[in-house]
C-alpha positions in Angstrom: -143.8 -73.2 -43.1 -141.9 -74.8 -40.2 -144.2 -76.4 -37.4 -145.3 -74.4 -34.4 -144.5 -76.0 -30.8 -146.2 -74.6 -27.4 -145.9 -75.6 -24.1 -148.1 -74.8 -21.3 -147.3 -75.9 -17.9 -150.5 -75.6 -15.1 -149.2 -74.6 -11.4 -150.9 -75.0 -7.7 -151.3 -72.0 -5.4 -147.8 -73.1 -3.7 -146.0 -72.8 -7.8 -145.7 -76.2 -8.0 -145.5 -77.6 -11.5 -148.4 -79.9 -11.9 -149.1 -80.6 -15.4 -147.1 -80.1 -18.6 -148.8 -79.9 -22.4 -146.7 -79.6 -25.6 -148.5 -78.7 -28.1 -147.8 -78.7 -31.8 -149.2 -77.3 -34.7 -148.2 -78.5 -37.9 -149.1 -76.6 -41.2 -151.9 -77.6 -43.3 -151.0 -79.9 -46.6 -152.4 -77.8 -49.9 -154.6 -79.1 -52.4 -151.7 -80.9 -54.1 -150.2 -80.8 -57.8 -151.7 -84.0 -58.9 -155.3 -82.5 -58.4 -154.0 -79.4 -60.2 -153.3 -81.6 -63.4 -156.8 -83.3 -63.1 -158.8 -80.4 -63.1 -156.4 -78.6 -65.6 -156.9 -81.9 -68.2 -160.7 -81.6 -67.3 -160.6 -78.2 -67.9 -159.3 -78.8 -71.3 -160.9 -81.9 -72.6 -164.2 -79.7 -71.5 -163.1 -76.8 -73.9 -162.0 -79.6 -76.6 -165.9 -81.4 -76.4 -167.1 -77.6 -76.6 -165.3 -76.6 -79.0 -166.5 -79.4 -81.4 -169.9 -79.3 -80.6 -169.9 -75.6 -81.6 -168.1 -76.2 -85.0 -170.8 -79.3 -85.7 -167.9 -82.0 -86.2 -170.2 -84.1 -83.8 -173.3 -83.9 -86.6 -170.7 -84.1 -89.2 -169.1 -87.3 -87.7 -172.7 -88.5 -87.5 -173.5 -88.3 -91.0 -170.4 -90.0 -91.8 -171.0 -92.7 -89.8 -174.5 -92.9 -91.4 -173.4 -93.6 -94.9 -170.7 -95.7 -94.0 -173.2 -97.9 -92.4 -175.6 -97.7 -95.2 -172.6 -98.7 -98.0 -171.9 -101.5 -95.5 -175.1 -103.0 -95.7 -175.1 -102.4 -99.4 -171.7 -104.3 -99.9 -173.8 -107.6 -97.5 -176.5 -107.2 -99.7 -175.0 -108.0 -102.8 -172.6 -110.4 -101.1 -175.9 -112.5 -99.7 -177.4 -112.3 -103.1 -173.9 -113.8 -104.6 -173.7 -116.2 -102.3 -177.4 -117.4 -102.8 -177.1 -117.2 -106.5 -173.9 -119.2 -106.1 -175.5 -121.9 -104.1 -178.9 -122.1 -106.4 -176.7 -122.8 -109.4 -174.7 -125.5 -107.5 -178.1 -127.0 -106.6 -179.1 -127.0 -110.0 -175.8 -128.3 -111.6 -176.3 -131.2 -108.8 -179.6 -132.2 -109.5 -179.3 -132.3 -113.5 -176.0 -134.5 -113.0 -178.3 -136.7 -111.0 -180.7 -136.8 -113.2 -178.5 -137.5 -116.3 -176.7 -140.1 -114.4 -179.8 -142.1 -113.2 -181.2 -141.6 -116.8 -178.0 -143.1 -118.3 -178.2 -145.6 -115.2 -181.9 -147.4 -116.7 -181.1 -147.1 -119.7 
């Protein structure tokens, strides 16, 4: 739409041009096509979210997560109890070396 211009010019009693207005209208700017794309993406990450609550692959995604957790604190288990078996028998190997070498020592 092309703007709109008016003039309006005020007169005395004798016709005599006293005051002169332009006015212009210009059109109004729409909504715009970047907002368009927003609420189109919303529109479909909201059907997307919907769509996967009402097919349960949230609960299922939950479950999976559950026993991945669980094997991962199984694997640290054993890896804590390997580790602390490790370090027991290192202690022990230490302390009978020690013992054998301070009984060879006085004698």
């Amino acid at each position: 739409m092309a703007e709109i211009r008016e003039t309006h010019v005020e007169r005395d009693e004798d016709g005599r041009v006293t005051d002169t207005r332009v006015v212009v209208e210009r059109p109004k700017k729409s909504g715009g096509f970047g907002w368009g794309m927003f609420f189109g993406a919303l529109l479909v990450a909201a059907a997307v979210i919907g769509f996967g609550y009402s097919e349960g692959s949230f609960q299922q995604a939950g479950v999976e997560a559950d026993q991945v957790a669980a094997q991962v604190e199984q694997t640290t288990e054993g890896a804590v109890d390997a580790t602390s078996d490790t370090v027991n028998n290192a202690t022990e190997t230490t302390e009978q070396a020690m013992n054998e070498t301070s009984d060879t020592a006085t004698n």
